[in-house]
C-alpha positions as protocol buffer text, in pm:
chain_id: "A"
residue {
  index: 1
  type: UNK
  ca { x: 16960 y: 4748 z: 9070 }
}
residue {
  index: 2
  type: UNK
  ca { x: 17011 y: 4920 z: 9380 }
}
residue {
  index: 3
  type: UNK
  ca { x: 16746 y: 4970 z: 9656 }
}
residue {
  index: 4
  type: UNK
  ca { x: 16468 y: 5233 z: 9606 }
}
residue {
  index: 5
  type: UNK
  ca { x: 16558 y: 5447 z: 9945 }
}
residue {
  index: 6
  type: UNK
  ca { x: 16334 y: 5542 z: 10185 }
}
residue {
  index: 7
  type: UNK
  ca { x: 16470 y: 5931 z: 10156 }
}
residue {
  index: 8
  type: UNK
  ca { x: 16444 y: 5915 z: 9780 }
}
residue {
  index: 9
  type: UNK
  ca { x: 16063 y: 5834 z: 9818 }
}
residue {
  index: 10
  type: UNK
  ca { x: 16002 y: 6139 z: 10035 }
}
residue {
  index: 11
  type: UNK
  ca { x: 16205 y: 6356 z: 9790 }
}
residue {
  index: 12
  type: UNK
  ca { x: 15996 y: 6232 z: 9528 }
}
residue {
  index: 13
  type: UNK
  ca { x: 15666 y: 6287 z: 9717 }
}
residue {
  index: 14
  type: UNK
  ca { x: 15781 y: 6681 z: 9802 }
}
residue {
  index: 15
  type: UNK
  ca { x: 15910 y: 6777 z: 9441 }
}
residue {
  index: 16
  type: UNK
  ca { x: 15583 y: 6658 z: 9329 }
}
residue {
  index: 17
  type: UNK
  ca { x: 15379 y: 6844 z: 9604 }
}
residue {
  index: 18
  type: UNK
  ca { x: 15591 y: 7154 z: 9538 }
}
residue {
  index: 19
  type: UNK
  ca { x: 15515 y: 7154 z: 9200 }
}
residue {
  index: 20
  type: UNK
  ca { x: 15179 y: 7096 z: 9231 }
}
residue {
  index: 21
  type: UNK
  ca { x: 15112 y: 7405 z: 9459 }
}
residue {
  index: 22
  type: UNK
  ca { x: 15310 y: 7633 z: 9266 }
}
residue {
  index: 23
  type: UNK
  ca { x: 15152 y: 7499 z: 8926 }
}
residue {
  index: 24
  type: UNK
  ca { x: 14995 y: 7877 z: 8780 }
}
residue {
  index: 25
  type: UNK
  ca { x: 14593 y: 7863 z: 8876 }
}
residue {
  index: 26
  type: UNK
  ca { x: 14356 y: 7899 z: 8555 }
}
residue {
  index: 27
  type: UNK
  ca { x: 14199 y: 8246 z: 8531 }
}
residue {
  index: 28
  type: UNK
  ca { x: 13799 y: 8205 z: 8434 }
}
residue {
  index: 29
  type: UNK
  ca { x: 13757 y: 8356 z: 8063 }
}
residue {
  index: 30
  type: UNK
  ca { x: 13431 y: 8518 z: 8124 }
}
residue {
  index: 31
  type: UNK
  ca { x: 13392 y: 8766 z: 8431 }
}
residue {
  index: 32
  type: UNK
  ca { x: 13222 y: 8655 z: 8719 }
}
residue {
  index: 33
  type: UNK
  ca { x: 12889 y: 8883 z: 8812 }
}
residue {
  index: 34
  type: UNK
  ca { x: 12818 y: 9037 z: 9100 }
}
residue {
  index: 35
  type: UNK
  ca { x: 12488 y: 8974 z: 9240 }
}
residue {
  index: 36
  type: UNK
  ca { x: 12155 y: 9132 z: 9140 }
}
residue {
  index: 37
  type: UNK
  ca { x: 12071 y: 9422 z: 9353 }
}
residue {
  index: 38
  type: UNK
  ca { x: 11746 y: 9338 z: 9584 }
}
residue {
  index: 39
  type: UNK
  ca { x: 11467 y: 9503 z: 9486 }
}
residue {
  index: 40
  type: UNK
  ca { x: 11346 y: 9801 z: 9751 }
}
residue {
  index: 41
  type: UNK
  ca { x: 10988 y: 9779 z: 9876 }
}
residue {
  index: 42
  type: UNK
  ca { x: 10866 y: 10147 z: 9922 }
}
residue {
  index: 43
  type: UNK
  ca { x: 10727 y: 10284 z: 10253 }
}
residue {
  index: 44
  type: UNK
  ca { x: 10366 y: 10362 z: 10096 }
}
residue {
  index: 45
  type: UNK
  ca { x: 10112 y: 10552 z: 10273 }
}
residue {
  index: 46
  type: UNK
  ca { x: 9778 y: 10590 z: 10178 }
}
residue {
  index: 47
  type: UNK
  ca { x: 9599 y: 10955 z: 10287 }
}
residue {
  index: 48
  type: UNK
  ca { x: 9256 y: 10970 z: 10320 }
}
residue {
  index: 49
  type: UNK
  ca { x: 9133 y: 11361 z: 10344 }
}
residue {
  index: 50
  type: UNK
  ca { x: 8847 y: 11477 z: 10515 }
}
residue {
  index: 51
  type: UNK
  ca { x: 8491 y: 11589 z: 10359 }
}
residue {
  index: 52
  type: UNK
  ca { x: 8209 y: 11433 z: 10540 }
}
residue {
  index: 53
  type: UNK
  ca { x: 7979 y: 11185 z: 10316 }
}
residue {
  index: 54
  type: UNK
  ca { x: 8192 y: 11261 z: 10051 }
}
residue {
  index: 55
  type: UNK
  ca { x: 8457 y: 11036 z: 10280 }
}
residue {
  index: 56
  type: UNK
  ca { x: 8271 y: 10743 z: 10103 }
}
residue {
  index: 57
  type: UNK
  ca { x: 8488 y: 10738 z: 9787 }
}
residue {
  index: 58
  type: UNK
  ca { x: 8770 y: 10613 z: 10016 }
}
residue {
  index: 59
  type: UNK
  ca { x: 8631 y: 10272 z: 10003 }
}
residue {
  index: 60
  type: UNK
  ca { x: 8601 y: 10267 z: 9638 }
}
residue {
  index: 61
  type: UNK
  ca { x: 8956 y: 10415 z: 9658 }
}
residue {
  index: 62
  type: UNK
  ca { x: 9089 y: 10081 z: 9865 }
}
residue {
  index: 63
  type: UNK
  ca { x: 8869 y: 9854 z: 9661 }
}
residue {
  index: 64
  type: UNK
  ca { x: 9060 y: 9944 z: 9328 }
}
residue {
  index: 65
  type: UNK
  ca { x: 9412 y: 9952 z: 9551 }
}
residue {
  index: 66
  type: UNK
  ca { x: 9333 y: 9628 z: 9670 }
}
residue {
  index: 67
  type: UNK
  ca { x: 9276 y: 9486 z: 9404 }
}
residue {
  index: 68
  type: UNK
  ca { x: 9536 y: 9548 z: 9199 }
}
residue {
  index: 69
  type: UNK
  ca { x: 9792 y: 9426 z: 9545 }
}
residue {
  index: 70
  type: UNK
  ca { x: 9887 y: 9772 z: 9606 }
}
residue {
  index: 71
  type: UNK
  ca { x: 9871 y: 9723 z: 9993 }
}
residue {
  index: 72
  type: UNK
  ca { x: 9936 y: 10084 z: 10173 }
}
residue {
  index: 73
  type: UNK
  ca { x: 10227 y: 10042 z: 10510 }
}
residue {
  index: 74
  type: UNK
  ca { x: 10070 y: 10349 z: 10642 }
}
residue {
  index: 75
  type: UNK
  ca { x: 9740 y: 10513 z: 10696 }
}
residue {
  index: 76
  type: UNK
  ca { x: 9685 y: 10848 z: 10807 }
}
residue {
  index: 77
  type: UNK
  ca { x: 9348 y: 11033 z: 10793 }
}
residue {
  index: 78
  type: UNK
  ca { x: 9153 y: 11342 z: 10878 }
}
residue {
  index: 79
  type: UNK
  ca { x: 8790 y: 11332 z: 10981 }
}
residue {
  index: 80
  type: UNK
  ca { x: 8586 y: 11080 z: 10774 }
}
residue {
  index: 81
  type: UNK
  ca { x: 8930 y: 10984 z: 10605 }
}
residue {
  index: 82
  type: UNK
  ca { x: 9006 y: 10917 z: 10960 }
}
residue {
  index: 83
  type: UNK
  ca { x: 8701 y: 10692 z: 11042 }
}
residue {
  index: 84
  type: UNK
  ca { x: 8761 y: 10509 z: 10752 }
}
residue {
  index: 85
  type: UNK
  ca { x: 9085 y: 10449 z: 10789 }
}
residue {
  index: 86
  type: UNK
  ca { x: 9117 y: 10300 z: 11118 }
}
residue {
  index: 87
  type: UNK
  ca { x: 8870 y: 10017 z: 11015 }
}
residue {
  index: 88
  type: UNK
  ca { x: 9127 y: 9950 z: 10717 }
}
residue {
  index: 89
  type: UNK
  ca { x: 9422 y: 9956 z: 10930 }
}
residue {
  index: 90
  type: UNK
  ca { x: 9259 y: 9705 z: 11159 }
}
residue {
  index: 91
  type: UNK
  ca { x: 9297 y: 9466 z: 10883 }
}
residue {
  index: 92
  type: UNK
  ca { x: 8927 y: 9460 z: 10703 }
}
residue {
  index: 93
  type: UNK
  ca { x: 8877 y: 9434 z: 10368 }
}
residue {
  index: 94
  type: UNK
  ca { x: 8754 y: 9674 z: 10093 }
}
residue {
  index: 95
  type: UNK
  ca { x: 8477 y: 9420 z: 10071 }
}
residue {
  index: 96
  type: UNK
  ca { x: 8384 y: 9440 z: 10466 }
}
residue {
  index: 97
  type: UNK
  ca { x: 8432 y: 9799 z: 10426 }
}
residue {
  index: 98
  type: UNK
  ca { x: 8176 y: 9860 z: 10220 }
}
residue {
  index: 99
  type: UNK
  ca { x: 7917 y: 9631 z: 10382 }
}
residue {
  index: 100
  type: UNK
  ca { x: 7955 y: 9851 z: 10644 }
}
residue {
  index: 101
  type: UNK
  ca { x: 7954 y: 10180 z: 10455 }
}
residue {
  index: 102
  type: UNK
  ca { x: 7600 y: 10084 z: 10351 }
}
residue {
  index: 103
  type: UNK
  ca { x: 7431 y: 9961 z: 10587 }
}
residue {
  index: 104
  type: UNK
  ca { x: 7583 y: 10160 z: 10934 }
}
residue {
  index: 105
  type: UNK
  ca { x: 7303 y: 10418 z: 11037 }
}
residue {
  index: 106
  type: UNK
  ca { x: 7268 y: 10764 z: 11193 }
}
residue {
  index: 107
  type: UNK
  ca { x: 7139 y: 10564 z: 11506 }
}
residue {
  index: 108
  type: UNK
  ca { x: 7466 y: 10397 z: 11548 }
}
residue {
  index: 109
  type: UNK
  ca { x: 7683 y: 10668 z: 11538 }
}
residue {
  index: 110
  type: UNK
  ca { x: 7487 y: 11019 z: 11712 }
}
residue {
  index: 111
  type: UNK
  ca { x: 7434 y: 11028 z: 12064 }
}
residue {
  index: 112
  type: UNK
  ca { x: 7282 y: 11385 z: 12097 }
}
residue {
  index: 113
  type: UNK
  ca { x: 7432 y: 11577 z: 12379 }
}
residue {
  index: 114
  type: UNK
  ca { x: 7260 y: 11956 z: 12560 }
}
residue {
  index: 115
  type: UNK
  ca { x: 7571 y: 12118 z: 12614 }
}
residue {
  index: 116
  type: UNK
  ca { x: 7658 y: 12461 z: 12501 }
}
residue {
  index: 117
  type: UNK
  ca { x: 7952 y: 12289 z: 12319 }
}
residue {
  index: 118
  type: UNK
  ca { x: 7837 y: 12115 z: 12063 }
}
residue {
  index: 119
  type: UNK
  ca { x: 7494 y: 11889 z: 12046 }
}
residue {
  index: 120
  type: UNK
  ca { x: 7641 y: 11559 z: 11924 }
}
residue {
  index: 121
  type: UNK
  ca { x: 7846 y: 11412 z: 12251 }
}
residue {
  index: 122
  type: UNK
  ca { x: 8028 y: 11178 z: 12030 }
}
residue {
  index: 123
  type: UNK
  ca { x: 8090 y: 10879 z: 12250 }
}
residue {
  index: 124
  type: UNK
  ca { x: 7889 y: 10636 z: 12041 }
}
residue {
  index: 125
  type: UNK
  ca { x: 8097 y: 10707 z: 11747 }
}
residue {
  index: 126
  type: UNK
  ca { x: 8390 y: 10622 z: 11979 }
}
residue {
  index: 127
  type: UNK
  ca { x: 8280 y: 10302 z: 12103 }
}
residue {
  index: 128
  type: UNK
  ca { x: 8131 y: 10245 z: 11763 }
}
residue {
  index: 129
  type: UNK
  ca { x: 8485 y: 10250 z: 11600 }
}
residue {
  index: 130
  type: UNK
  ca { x: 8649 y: 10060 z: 11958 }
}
residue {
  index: 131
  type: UNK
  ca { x: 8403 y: 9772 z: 11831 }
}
residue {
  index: 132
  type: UNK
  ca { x: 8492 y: 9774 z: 11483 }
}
residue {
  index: 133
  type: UNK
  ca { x: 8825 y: 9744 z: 11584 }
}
residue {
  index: 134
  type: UNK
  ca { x: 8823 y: 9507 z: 11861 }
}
residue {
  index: 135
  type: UNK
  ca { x: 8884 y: 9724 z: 12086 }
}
residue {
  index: 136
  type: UNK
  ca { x: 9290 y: 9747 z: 11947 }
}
residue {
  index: 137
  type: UNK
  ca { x: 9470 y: 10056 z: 12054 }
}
residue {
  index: 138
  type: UNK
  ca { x: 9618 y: 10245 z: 11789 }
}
residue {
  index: 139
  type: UNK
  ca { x: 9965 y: 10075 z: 11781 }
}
residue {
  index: 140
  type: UNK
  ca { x: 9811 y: 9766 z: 11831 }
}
residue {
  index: 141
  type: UNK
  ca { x: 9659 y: 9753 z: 11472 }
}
residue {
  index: 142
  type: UNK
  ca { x: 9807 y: 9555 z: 11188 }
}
residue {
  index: 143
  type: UNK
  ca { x: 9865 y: 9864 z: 10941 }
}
residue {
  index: 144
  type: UNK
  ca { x: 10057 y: 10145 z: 11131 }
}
residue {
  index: 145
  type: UNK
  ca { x: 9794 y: 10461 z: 11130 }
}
residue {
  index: 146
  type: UNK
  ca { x: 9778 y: 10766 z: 11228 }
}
residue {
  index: 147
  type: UNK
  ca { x: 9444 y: 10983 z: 11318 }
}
residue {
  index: 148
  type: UNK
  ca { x: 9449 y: 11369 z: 11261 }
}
residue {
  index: 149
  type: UNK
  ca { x: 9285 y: 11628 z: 11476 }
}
residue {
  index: 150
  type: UNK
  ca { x: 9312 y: 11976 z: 11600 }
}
residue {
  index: 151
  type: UNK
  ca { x: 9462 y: 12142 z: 11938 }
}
residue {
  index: 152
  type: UNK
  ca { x: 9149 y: 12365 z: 12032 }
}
residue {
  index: 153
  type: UNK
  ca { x: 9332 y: 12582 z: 12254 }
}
residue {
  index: 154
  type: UNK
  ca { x: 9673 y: 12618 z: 12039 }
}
residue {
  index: 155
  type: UNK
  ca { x: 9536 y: 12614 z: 11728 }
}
residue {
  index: 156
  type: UNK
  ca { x: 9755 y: 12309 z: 11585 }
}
residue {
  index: 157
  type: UNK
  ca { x: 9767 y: 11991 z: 11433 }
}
residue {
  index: 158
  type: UNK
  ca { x: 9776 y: 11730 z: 11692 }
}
residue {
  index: 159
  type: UNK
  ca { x: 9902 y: 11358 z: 11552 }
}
residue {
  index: 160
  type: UNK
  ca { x: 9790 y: 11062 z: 11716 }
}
residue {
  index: 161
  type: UNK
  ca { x: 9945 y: 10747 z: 11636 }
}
residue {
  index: 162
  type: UNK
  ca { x: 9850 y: 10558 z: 11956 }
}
residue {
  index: 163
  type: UNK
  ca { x: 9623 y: 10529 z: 12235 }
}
residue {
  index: 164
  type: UNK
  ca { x: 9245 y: 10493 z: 12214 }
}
residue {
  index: 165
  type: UNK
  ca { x: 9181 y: 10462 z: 11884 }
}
residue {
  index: 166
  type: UNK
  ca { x: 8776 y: 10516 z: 11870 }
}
residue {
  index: 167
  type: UNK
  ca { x: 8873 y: 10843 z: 12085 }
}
residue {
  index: 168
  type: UNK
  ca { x: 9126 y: 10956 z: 11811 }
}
residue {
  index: 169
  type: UNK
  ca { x: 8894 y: 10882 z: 11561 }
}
residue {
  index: 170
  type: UNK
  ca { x: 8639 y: 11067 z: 11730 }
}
residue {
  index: 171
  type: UNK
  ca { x: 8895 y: 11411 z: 11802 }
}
residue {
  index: 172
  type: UNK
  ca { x: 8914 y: 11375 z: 11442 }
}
residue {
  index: 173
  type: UNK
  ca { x: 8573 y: 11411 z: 11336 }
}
residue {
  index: 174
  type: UNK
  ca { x: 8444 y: 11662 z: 11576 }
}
residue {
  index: 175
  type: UNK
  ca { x: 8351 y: 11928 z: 11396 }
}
residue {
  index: 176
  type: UNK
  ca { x: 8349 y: 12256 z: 11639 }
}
residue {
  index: 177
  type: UNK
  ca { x: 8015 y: 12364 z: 11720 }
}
residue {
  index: 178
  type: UNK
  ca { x: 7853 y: 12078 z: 11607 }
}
residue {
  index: 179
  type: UNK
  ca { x: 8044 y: 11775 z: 11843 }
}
residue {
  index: 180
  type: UNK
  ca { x: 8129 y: 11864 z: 12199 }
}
residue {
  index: 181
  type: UNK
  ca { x: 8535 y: 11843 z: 12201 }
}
residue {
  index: 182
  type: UNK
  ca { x: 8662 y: 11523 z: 12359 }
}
residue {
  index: 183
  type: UNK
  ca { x: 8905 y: 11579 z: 12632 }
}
residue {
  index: 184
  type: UNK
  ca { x: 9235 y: 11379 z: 12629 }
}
residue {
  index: 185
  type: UNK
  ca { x: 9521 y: 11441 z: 12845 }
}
residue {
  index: 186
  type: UNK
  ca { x: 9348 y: 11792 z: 12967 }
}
residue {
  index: 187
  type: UNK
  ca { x: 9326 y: 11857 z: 12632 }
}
residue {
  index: 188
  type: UNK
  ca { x: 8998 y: 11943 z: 12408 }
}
residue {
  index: 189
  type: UNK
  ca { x: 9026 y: 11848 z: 12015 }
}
residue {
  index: 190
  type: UNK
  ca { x: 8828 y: 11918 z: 11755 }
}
residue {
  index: 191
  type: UNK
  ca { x: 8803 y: 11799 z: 11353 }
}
residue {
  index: 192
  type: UNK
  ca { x: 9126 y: 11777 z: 11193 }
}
residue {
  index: 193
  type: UNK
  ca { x: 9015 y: 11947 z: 10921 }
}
residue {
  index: 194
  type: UNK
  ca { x: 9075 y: 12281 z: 11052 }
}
residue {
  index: 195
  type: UNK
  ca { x: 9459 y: 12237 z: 11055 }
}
residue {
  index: 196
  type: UNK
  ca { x: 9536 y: 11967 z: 10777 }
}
residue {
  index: 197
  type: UNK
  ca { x: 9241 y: 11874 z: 10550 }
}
residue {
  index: 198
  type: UNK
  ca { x: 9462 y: 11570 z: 10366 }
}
residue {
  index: 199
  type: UNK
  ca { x: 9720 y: 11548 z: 10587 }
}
residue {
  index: 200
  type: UNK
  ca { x: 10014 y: 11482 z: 10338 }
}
residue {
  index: 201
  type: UNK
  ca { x: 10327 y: 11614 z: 10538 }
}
residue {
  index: 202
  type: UNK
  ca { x: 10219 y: 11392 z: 10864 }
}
residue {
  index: 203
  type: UNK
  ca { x: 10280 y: 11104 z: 10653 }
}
residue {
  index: 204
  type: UNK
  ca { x: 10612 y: 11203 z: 10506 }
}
residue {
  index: 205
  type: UNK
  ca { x: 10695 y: 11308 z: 10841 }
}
residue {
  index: 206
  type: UNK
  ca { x: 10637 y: 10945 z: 10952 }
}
residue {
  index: 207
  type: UNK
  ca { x: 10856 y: 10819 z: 10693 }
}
residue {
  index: 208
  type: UNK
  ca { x: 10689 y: 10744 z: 10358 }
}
residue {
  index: 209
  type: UNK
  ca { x: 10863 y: 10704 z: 10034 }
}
residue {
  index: 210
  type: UNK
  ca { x: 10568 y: 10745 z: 9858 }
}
residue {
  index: 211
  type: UNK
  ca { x: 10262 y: 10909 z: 9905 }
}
residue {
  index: 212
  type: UNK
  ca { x: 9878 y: 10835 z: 9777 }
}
residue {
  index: 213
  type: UNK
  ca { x: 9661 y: 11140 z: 9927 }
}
residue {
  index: 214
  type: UNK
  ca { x: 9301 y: 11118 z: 9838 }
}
residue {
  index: 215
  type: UNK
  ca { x: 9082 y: 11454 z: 9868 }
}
residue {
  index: 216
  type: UNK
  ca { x: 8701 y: 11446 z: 9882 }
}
residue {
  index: 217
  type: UNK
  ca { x: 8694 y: 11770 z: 9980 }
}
residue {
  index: 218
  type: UNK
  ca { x: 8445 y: 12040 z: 9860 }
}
residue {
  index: 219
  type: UNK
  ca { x: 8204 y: 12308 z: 9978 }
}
residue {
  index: 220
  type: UNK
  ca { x: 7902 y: 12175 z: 10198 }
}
residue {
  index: 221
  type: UNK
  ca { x: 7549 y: 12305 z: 9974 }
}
residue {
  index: 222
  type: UNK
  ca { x: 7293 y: 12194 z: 10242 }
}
residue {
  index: 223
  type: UNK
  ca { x: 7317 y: 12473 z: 10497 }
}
residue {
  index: 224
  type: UNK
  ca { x: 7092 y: 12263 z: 10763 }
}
residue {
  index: 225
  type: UNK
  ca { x: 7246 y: 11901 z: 10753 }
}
residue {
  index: 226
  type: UNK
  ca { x: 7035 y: 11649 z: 10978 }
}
residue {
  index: 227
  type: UNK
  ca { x: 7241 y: 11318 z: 10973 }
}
residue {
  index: 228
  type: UNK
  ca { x: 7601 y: 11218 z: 11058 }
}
residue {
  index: 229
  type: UNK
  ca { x: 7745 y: 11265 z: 10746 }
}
residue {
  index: 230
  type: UNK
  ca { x: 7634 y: 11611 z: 10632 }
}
residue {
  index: 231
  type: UNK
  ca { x: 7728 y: 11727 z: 10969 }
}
residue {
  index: 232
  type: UNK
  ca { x: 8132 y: 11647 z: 10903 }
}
residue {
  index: 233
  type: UNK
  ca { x: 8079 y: 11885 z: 10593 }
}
residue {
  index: 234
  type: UNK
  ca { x: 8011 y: 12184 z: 10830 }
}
residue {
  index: 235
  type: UNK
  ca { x: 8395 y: 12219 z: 10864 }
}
residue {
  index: 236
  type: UNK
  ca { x: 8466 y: 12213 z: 10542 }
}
residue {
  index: 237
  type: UNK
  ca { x: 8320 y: 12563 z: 10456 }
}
residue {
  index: 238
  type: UNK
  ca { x: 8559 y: 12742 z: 10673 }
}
residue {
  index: 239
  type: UNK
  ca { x: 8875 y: 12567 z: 10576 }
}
residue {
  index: 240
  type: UNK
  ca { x: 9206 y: 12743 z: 10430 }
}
residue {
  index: 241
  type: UNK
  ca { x: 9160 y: 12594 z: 10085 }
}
residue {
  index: 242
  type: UNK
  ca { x: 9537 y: 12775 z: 9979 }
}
residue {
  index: 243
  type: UNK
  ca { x: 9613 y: 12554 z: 10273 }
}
residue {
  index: 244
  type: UNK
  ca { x: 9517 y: 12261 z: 10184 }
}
residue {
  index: 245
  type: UNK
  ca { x: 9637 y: 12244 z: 9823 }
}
residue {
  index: 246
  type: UNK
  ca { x: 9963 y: 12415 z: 9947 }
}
residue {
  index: 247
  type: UNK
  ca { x: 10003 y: 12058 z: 10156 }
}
residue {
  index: 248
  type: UNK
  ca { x: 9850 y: 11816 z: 9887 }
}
residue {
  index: 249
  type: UNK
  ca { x: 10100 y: 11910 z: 9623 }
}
residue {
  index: 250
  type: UNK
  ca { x: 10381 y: 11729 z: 9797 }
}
residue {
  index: 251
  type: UNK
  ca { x: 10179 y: 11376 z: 9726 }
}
residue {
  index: 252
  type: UNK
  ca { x: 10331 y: 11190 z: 9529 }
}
residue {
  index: 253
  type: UNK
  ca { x: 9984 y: 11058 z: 9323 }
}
residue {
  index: 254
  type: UNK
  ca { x: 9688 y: 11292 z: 9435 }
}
residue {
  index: 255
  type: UNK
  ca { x: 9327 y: 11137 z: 9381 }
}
residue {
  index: 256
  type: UNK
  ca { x: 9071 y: 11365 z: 9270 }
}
residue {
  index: 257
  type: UNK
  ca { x: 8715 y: 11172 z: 9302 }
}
residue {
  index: 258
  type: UNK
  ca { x: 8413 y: 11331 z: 9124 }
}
residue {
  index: 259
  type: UNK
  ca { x: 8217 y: 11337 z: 9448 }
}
residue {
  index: 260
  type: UNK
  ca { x: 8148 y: 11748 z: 9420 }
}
residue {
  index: 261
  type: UNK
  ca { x: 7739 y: 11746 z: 9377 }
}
residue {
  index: 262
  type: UNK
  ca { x: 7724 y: 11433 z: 9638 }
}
residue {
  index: 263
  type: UNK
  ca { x: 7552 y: 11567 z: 9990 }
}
residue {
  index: 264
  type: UNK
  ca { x: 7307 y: 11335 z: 10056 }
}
residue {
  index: 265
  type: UNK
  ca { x: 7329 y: 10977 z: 10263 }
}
residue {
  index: 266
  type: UNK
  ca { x: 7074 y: 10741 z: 10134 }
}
residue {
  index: 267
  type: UNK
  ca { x: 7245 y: 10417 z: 10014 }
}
residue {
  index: 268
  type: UNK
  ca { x: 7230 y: 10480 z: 9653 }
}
residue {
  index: 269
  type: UNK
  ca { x: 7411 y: 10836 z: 9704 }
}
residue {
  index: 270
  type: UNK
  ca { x: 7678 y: 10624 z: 9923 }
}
residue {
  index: 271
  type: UNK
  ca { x: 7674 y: 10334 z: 9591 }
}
residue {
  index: 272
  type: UNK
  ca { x: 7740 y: 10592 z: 9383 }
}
residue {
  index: 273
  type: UNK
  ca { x: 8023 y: 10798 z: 9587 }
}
residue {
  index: 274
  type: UNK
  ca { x: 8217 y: 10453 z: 9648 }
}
residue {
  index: 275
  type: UNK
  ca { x: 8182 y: 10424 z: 9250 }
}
residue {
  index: 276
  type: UNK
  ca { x: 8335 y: 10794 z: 9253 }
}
residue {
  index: 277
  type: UNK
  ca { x: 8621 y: 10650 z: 9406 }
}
residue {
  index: 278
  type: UNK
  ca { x: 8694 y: 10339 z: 9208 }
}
residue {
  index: 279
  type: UNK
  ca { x: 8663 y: 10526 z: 8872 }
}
residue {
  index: 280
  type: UNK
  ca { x: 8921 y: 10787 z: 8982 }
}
residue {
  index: 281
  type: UNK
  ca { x: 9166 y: 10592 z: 9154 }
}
residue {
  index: 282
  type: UNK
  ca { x: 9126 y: 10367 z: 8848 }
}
residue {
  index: 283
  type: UNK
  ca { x: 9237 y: 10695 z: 8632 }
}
residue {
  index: 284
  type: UNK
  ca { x: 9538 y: 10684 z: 8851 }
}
residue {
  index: 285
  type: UNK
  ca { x: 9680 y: 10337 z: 8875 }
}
residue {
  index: 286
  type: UNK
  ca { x: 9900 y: 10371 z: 8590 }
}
residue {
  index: 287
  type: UNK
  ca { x: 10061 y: 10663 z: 8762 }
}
residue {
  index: 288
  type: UNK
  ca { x: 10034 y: 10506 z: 9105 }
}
residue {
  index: 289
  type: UNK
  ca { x: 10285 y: 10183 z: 8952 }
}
residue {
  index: 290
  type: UNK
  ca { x: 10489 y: 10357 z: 8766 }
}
residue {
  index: 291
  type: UNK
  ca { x: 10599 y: 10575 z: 9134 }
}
residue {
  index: 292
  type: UNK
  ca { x: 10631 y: 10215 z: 9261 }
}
residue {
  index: 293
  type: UNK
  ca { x: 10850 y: 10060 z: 8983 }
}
residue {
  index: 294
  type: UNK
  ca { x: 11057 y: 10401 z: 8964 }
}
residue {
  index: 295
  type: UNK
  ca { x: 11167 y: 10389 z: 9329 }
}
residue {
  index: 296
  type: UNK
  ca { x: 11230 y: 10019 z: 9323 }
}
residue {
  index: 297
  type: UNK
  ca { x: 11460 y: 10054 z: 9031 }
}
residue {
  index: 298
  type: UNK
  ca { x: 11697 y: 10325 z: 9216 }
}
């Protein structure tokens, strides 16, 4: 038998190796599936409109939100919707909020004032709002919000989505004739009522997908209010109505509470305007999730 070479080993090894990388690879029978398509969180802003005591029902609107985990990424507001959104946006709960819808007082909030502008100054409701908030500056608060108020000497809507936020809250809610206009940046403001009641656009123009706008908004009937509350309702019988339902129809879910005959401040009248707002944001939760499942299924 002759020798088993050295060169015929290495021939051997190469055929085999040759063959082996040329050897046809098996195609898979059943086709290989592309990944599932994350699901897309919408941008969703809640709007709370303006309309004095009737501003109430927006804690009965955040308790019913809240609990069902629908958790707004933006909060804009006019007036009381204004007020009332800031303390959300600084992270309290619907709970907190309405310990403190209930029991806050008249005393806490009006700091009367004799100037020919207006006889509430308005500075206690700022600091009153700076405390609530811990003293946070706008941008500075864990939901992004944004307070609405009015130019006095152009006539516009003026957007403010940082700085002081007890300030903006109070530019907001100073209703013209009754608050003297706070001053910022040489500029006097006055309720944001006058130029955007629920101010729907300002949050689409800050980028929501979709759009909860709450209105509370009706005529005053107590021509000679005497607290806080009734006094934000003064504005509300001079405002552009076409206006405001011109801007409201481009929510996406409009809530409608029942708060119409409310004008009064006692704590049973706020009890029963938070209750306003849970039963008719409850009327609209179906529609609310079915805007949220839509857009995460495009």
């Amino acid at each position: 038998m002759k020798p088993f070479s050295f060169f015929a080993l290495i021939t051997t090894s190469i055929c085999f190796t040759v063959t082996a990388c040329t050897k046809t690879p098996v195609i898979p029978t059943q086709p290989i599936k592309s990944p599932a398509k994350p699901s897309v969180k919408p941008k969703i802003a809640l709007v709370l409109g303006g309309g004095g005591a009737k501003g109430f029902a927006h804690v009965g609107v955040i308790k019913v939100l809240e609990k069902n985990g629908i958790t707004p990424d933006l909060i804009v507001g006019t007036s009381s919707g204004s007020l009332v959104g800031s303390l959300y946006a600084s992270g309290k709960s619907a709970s907190e909020l309405e310990d403190i819808a209930t029991h806050v007082s008249n005393n806490e909030l009006l700091d009367y004032s004799w100037s020919k502008q207006g006889f509430i100054e308005g500075i206690k409701l700022q600091n009153w709002v700076n405390t609530q908030v811990d003293n946070r500056p706008i941008e500075k608060l864990p939901i992004r919000f944004a307070s609405v108020a009015t130019d006095l000497t152009t006539k516009q809507k003026a957007v403010f989505d940082k700085g002081n936020t007890g300030l903006a809250v109070r530019a907001s809610s100073s209703v013209y004739g009754v608050f003297v206009p706070p001053r910022i940046n040489n500029k006097r403001y006055g309720d944001g009522g006058l130029t955007s009641l629920v101010p729907v656009q300002t949050a689409k123009q800050m980028g929501a997908d979709i759009i909860i706008a709450v209105d509370v908004s009706s005529p005053p009937k107590n021509s000679h209010p005497q607290d806080f509350w009734a006094l934000l309702d003064k504005t509300f019988a001079v405002i552009p109505h076409q206006a405001n339902a011109a801007e409201i129809k481009w929510a996406d879910v409009v809530i409608r509470p029942a708060v119409g005959d409310i004008g009064t401040t006692n704590t049973i009248a706020r009890e029963a305007t938070i209750k306003a707002g849970e039963v008719a944001t409850l009327a609209k939760l179906s529609d609310i999730e079915q805007k949220i499942g839509k857009f995460q299924k495009l």
